[in-house]
N, C-alpha and C positions, 0 to 999 in steps of 0.2 A: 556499499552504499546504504545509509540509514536515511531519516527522514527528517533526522535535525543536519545533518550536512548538506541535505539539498537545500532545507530552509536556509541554514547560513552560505553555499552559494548565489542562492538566488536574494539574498539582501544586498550581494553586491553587485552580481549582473545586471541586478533591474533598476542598479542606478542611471540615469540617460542625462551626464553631463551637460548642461546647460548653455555652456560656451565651445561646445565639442560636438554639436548634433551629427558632424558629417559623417565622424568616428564611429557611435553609436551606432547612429543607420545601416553600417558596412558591415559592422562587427554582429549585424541582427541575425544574420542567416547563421552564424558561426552557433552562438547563441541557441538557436532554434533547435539546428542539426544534435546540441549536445544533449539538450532536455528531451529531444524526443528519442535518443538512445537513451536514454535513463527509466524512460517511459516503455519502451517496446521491452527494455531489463525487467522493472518493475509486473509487466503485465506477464512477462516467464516466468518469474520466480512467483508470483500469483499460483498460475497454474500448477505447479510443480508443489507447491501445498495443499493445494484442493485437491490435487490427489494422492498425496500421502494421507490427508486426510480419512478419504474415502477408504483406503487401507486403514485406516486406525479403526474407522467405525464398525466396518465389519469384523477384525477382531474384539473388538469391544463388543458388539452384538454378541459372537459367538463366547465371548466369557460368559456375558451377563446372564445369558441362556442354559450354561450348563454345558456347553457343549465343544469346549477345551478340555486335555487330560491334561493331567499335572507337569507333566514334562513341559508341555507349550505354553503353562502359565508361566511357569519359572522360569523357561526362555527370555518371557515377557518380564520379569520382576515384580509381576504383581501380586497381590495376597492368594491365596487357594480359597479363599471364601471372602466374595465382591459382599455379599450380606452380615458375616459375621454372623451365622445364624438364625438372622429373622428370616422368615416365609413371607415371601414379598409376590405381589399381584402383578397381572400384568401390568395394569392400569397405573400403579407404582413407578414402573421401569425409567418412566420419563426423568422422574426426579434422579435417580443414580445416573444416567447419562451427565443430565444440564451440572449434578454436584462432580464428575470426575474430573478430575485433574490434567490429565492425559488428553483428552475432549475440549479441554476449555482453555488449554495451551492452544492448543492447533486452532481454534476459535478467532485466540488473539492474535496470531500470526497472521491470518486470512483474512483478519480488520487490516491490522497495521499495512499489508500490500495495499489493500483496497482505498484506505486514507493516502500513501504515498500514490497511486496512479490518479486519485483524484486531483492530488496538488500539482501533480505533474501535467495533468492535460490542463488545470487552471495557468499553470506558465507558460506551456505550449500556448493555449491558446490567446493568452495577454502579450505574448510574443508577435502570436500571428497580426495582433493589431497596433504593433509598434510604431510601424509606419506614419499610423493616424495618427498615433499622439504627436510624432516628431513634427509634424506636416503642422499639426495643433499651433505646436511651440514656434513655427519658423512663421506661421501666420500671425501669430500674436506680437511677435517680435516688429513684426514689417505695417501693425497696426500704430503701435509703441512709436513708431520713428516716423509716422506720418504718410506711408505709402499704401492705406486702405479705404 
C-alpha cells in the first residue's frame, strides 16, 4: 500500500453516480470498512517506524559520542570517524544529526505514514458523511421535478 494508490483508488470510489444513488448508498459501508482497514494498516506501520526509529537514534547517539568500538561501527557500515577529524562541541551535535542520512531517511518515512493516515481518516471521514450528500442529491432532484 503506497499513497498514490489510495489516491488512485479513492478517485474512483468517491465517484457517487448520479443516476445510481441507490447503488452508491449500499456500497458506502463496503467503502468505509476498506479505507478504514488501510487506515488501522497505515497507523501500524506508523508505529513500527517510530520505533525503529528510536533504535536508529540511540545508536546514532552512541556513535556520535564516541562510544561505539570499531567492530559495531562496521556492523553498522558507517565511517569510523562521523567528524572526519574536526573537534566538534557539543552544542554542534545538532547539526550532524539534522545533516545524517540515516536520520533523515527514518524522518521521511514517519512523514509519508503520517500524510497517508491523514488522507485516510480525510476519506474515512468524507465517507462517514456520504449519506448526507446522497440525501443532498435525491432532495435536489425531487425540487427539479416539482415535489418541494
Amino acid at each position: 500500500m503506497n499513497l498514490e494508490s489510495v489516491l488512485e483508488m479513492w478517485k474512483k470510489d468517491s465517484q457517487i453516480e448520479q443516476f445510481n444513488l441507490d447503488e452508491t448508498s449500499r456500497n458506502t459501508p463496503q467503502l468505509h470498512a476498506k479505507y478504514l482497514e488501510l487506515l488501522s494498516i497505515a497507523k501500524l506501520q506508523l508505529k513500527k517506524v517510530e520505533h525503529v526509529q528510536k533504535s536508529l537514534l540511540k545508536k546514532k547517539w552512541l556513535y556520535y559520542n564516541g562510544k561505539m568500538n570499531q567492530e559495531q561501527i562496521e556492523a553498522e557500515g558507517w565511517e569510523y570517524d562521523p567528524f572526519e577529524g574536526l573537534k566538534v562541541l557539543k552544542g554542534e551535535m545538532e547539526y550532524y544529526y539534522n545533516a545524517d542520512i540515516d536520520i533523515q531517511k527514518s524522518e521521511e518515512k514517519i512523514m509519508y505514514y503520517k500524510t497517508m493516515i491523514e488522507t485516510l481518516t480525510e476519506i474515512v471521514n468524507n465517507l462517514n458523511w456520504r449519506h448526507q450528500t446522497i440525501g443532498n442529491m435525491i432532495r435536489w432532484r425531487q425540487f427539479e421535478a416539482g415535489g418541494g
